[in-house]
C-alpha positions in Angstrom: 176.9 95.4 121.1 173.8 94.0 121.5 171.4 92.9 118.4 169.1 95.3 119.4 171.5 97.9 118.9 172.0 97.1 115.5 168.5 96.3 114.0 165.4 98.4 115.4 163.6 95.2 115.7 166.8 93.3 117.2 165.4 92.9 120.9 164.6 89.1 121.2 167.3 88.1 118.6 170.5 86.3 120.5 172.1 86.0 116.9 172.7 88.7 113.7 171.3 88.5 110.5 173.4 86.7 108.3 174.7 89.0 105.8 172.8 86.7 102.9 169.8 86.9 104.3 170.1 90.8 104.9 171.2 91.2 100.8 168.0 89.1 100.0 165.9 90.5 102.0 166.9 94.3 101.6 164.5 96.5 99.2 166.8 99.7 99.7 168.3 99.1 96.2 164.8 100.0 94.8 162.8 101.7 96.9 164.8 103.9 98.2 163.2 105.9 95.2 160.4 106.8 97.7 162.6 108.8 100.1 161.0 112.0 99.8 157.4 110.5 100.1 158.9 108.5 103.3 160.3 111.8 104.8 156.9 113.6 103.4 154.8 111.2 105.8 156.9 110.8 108.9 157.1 115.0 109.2 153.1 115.2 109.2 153.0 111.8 111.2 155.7 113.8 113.8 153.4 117.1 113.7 150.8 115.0 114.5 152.4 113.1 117.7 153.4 116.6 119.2 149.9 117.9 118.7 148.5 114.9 120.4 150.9 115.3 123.0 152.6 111.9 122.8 156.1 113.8 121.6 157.4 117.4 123.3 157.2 120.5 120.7 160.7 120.2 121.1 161.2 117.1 119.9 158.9 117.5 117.5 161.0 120.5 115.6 164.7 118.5 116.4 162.9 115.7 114.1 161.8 117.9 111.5 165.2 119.5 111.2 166.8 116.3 111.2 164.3 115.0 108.4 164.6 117.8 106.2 168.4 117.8 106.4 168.3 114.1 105.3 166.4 114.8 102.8 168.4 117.6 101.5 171.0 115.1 101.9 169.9 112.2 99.3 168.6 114.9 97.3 172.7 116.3 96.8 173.6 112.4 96.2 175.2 112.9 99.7 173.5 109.9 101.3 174.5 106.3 102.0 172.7 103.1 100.8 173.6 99.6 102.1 171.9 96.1 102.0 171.9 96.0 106.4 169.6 99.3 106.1 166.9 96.7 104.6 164.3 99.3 103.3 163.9 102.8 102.9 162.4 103.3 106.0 164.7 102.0 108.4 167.5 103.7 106.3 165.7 107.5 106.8 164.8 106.2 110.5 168.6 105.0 111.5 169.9 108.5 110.0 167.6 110.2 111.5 168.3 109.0 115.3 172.8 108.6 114.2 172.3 112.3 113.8 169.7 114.1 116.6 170.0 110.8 119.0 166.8 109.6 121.0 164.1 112.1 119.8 164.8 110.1 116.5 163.8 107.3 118.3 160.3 108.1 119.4 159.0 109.1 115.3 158.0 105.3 114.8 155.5 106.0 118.3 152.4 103.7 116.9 153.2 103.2 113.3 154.7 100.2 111.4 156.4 99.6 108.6 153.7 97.9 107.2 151.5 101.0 107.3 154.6 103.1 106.6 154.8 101.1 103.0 151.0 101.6 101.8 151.3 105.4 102.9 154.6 105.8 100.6 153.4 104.0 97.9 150.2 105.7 97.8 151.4 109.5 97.9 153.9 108.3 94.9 151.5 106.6 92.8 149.1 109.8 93.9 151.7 112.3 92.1 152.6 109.6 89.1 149.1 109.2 87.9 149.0 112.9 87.6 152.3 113.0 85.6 150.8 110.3 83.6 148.0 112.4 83.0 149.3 115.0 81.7 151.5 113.1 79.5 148.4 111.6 78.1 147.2 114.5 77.5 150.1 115.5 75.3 149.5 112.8 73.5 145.7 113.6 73.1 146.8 117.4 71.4 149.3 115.7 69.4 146.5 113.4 67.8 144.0 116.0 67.8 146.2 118.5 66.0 147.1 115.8 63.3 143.5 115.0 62.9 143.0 118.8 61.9 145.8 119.2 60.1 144.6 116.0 57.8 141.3 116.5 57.6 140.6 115.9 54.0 142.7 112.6 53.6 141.1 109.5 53.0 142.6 105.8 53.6 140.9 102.8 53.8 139.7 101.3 56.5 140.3 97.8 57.8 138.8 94.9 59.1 140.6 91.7 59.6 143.4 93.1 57.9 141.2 93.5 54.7 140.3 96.5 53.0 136.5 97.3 54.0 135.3 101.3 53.9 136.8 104.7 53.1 137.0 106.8 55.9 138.4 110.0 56.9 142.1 109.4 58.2 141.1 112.5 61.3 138.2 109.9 61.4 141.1 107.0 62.1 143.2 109.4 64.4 140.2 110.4 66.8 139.3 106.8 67.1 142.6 106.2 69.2 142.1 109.6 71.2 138.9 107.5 72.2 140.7 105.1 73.9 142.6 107.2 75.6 139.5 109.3 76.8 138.7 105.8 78.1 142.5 105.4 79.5 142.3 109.0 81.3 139.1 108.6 83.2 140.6 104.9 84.2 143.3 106.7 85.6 141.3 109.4 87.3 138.8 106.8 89.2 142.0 104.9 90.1 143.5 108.2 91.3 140.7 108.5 93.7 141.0 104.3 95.7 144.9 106.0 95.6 144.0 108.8 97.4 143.0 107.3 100.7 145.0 107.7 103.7 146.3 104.7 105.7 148.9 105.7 108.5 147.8 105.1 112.4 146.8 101.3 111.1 150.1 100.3 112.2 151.2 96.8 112.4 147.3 95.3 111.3 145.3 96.1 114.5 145.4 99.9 114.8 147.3 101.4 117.8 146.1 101.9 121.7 148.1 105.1 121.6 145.7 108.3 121.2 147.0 109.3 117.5 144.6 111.8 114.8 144.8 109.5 112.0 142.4 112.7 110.4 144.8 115.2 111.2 147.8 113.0 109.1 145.7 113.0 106.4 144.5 117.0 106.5 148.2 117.9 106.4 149.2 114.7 103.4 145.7 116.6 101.5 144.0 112.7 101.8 140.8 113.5 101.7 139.3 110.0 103.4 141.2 107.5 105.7 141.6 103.9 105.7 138.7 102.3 107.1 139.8 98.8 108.1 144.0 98.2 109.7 144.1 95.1 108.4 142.9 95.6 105.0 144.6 99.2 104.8 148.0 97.1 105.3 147.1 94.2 102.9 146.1 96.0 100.7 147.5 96.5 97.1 143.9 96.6 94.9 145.6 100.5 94.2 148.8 99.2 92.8 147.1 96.2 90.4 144.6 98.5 89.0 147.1 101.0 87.9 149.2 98.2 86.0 145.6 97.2 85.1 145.0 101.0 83.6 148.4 101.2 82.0 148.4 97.6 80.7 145.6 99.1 78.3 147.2 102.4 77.9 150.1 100.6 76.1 147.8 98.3 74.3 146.0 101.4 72.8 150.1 103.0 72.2 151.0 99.3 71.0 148.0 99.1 68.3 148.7 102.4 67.0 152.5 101.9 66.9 151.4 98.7 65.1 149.8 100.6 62.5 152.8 103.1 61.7 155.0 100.3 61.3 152.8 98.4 58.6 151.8 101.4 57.4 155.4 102.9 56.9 156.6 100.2 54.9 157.2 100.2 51.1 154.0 97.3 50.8 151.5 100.2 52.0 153.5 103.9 51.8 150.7 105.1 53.7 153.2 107.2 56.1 156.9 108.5 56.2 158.2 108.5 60.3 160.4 111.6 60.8 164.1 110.5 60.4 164.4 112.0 63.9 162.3 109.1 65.2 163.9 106.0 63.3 167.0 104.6 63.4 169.3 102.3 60.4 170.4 99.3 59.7 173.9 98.2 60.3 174.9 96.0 57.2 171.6 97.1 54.8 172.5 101.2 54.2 168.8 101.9 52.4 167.1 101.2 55.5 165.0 103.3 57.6 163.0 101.3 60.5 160.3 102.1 62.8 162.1 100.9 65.9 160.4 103.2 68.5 157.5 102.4 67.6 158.6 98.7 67.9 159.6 98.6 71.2 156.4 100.6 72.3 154.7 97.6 71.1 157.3 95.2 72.7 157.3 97.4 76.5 153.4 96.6 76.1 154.3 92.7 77.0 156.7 94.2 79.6 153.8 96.1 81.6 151.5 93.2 80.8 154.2 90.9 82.4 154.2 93.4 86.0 150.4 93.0 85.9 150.9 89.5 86.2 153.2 89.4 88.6 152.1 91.2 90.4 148.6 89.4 90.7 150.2 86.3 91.3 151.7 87.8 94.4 149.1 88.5 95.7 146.9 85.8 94.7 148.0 83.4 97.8 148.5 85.4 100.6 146.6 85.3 103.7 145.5 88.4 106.0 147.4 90.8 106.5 150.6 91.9 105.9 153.5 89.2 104.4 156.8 89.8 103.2 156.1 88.3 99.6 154.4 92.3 99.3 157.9 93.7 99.1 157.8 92.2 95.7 155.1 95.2 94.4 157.6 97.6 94.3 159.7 96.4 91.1 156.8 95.8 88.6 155.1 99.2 90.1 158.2 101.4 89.3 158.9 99.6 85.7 155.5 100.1 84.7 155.5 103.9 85.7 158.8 104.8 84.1 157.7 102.2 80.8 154.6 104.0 80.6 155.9 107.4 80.9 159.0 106.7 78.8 156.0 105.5 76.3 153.9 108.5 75.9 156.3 111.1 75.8 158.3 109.8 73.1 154.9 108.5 71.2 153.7 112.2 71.6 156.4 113.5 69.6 156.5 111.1 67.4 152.7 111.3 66.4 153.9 115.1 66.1 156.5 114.2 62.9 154.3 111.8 60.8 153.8 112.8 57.0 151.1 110.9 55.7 150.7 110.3 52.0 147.5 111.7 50.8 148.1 110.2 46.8 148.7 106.4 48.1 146.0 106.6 50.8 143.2 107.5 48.3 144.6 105.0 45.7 144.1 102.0 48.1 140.7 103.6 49.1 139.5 103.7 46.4 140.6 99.9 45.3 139.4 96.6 46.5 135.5 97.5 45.9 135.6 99.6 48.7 132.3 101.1 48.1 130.4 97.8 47.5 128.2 99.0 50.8 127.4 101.8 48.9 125.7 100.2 46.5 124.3 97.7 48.9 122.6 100.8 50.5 121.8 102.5 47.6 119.7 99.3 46.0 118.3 99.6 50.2 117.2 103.3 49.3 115.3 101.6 46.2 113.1 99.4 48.3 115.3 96.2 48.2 115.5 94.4 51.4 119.0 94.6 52.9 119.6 90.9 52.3 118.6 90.9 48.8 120.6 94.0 47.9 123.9 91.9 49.5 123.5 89.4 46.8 122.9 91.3 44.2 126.2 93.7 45.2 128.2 90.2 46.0 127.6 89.1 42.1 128.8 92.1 41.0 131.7 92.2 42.7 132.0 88.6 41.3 131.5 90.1 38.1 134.1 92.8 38.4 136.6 90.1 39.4 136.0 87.9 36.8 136.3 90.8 34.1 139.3 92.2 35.8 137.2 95.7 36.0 136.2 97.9 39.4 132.3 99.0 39.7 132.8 102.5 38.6 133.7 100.9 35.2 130.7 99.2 34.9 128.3 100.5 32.1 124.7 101.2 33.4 123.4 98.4 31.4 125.9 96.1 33.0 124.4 97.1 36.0 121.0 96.5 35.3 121.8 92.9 34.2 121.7 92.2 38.2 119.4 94.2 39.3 116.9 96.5 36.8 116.3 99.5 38.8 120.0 100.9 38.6 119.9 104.5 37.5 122.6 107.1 36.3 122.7 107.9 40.0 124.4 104.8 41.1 127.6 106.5 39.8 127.7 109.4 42.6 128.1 106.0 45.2 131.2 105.0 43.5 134.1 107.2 44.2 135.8 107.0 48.3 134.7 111.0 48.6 131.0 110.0 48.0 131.1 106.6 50.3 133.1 108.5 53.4 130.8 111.9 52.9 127.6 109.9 52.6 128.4 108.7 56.2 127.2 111.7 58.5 125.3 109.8 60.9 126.3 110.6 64.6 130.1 109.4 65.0 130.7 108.4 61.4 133.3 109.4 59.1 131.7 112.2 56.8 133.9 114.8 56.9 130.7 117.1 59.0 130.9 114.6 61.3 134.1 114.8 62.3 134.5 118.3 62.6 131.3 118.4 64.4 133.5 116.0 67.2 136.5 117.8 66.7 134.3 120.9 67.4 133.0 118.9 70.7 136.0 117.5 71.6 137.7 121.3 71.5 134.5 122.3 74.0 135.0 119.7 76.5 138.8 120.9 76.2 137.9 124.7 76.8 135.5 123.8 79.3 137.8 121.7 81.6 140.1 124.7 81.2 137.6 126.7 82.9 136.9 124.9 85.5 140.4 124.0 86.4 141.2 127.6 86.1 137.8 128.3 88.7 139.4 126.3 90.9 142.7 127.9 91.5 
């Protein structure tokens, strides 16, 4: 037996591969997830060589039999994998030609493996950013419902760790939907650089042969083609920017999950996690510890990690295609399944919180939360901002030093720091006053939130139409 007859590429080789080399250099045991994108593209690249005429219409039909049985096949766990079948494409191509003989042979007519790859990778990153968008979107409805349900809660809020303002925990919630607003349209521009077609750019120079690199794409729905062979092989832009997109996805999950577990300890009792979503401790019997959201923030160095490995990959290679690109396939897949894994459980989670109402407004109402207030109110007298930050910063000096909070001051303590204090300075002192005096335009007033939440249920009924319209 000649090489050739073992390897498809085996013609000017006098020795085999040594089987170390083909265990190091085989993908199969991870990408062989891509079979039925593989299969997917070879049928419409197959249609496509019998209408061109370079295959018979006989041919053409033994091949997509022979496809669609193999995919059956690995679909029923009836399939094969082995290191010397190197890569998911050489293991549907040698299965495909062991069982309807030299017909098989003639589906890799013009193509490569190299363009074979980026086509693969692209129609399964093309149907996981969808998942992933729908799972975000669960997570959106989970936050949104929460931030309805809790719409009359008050919390601090924080900055550097410190208490700061009052504000409206639906106020808190919607500020993370936000970010994933931000996280979705990421996805959906990425979506689009995904959704580019680059089969018929062969090795890295194109192919003499007369292929309809247009007609692949009508029947893969790609709406545009690769413009360039060489970068359409080289390129991997697609598979960085959606580590890039879901590097920040899980740094919006992670600072969120950061929260709950601060927040659900006995130092703040600001929540209770649903038993359902926490697990025990083995030798302490009174514990009860936020361990998925934990390792949400601990996967968030995971995908961070695939973004940089990724990058560095790439980083040093020169045009076009190189072997160190088999590499793009681990770090891909983790971050997909991390991510995934992520929102779905975080969207159930968010689902089963029970905030507590009594604690939240008892720390929001400490810590001279409303010291602004004043500030603002002395600003509504005519005092210059500045000034009025003083004369607020003395009395919260004051308070300190008496052991006292501002709504305890007398009015004629008042007045000893600034003279025009009235009565009225007492309807700025309570966390109800300082979050419902904050109506402007994306503040935390209890109007202004359910004027976004109003919005934000719009935009939700409107994309429903539209969707809908185009069905």
């Amino acid at each position: 037996m000649s090489i050739s007859d073992e390897k498809p590429w085996g013609g000017r080789f006098n020795h085999p591969t040594d089987r170390l080399v083909e265990e190091f250099t085989a993908s199969i045991q991870f990408d062989k997830r891509l079979y039925r994108y593989d299969i997917e593209g070879s049928i419409a690249y197959c249609r496509m060589l019998a209408k061109q005429g370079i295959i018979s219409s006989e041919e053409e039909e033994k091949i997509v039999s022979g496809l669609e049985n193999i995919l059956k096949d690995i679909e029923a766990e009836n399939f094969a994998w082995t290191p010397d079948l190197e890569d998911i494409h050489m293991a549907v191509e040698k299965a495909l030609i062991d069982r309807i003989g030299k017909a098989g042979e003639k589906l890799h007519t013009g193509r490569s493996r190299n363009d074979q790859v980026s086509l693969d990778m692209r129609l399964y990153l093309r149907d996981e950013v969808e998942k992933t968008l729908d799972l975000i979107s669960a997570l959106k409805s989970s936050i949104l419902k929460a931030a309805k349900n809790e719409i009359d809660i008050i919390l601090p809020g924080y900055t550097h760790l410190q208490r700061a303002q009052p504000v409206l925990l639906s106020h808190y919630l919607l500020a993370y939907r936000e970010m994933l607003d931000r996280d979705e349209a990421r996805l959906k521009e990425c979506y689009d650089r995904i959704n580019i077609m680059p089969l018929g750019s062969a090795a890295l120079a194109g192919t003499s042969l007369p292929i309809d690199r247009g007609y692949v794409a009508e029947l893969l729905n790609f709406p545009k083609i690769t413009k360039n062979s060489m970068d359409a092989v080289s390129d991997r832009d697609f598979v960085a920017e959606f580590i890039f997109d879901a590097s920040l996805l899980m740094m919006h999950m992670s600072r969120f999950c950061e929260d709950l577990v601060i927040w659900s300890s006995g130092e703040f009792g600001f929540v209770e996690i649903s038993d359902s979503f926490t697990t025990g401790s083995s030798i302490m019997p009174q514990k009860k510890n936020p361990d998925v959201a934990e390792l949400i923030r601990g996967k968030t160095g995971r995908v961070y990690g695939n973004l940089v490995s990724l990058l560095t990959v790439m980083k040093g290679l020169p045009m076009s295609y190189n072997r160190d690109m088999q590499e793009d396939k681990e770090p891909l897949f983790d971050t997909v399944d991390t991510v995934k894994g992520c929102l779905h459980i975080l969207s159930e989670m968010a689902g089963n919180l029970k905030f507590n109402r009594e604690r939240m407004l008892e720390a929001a109402a400490g810590g001279f939360s409303t010291a602004t207030d004043v500030a603002d109110y002395l600003v509504m007298k005519g005092v210059p901002f500045r000034e009025s930050h003083g004369i607020v910063g003395r009395l919260v000096g004051y308070c300190i030093e008496k052991d006292r909070e501002l709504s305890a001051l007398t009015i004629e303590e008042f007045r000893k720091f600034y003279s025009g204090f009235d009565e009225d300075i007492y309807r700025c002192l309570t966390a109800e006053d300082s979050v419902n005096s904050r109506s402007s335009y994306g503040g935390t007033a209890k109007k202004a939130v359910l004027k976004r939440i109003e919005e934000i249920e719009g935009e939700a009924k409107g994309k429903g139409l539209k969707a809908k319209g185009k069905m």
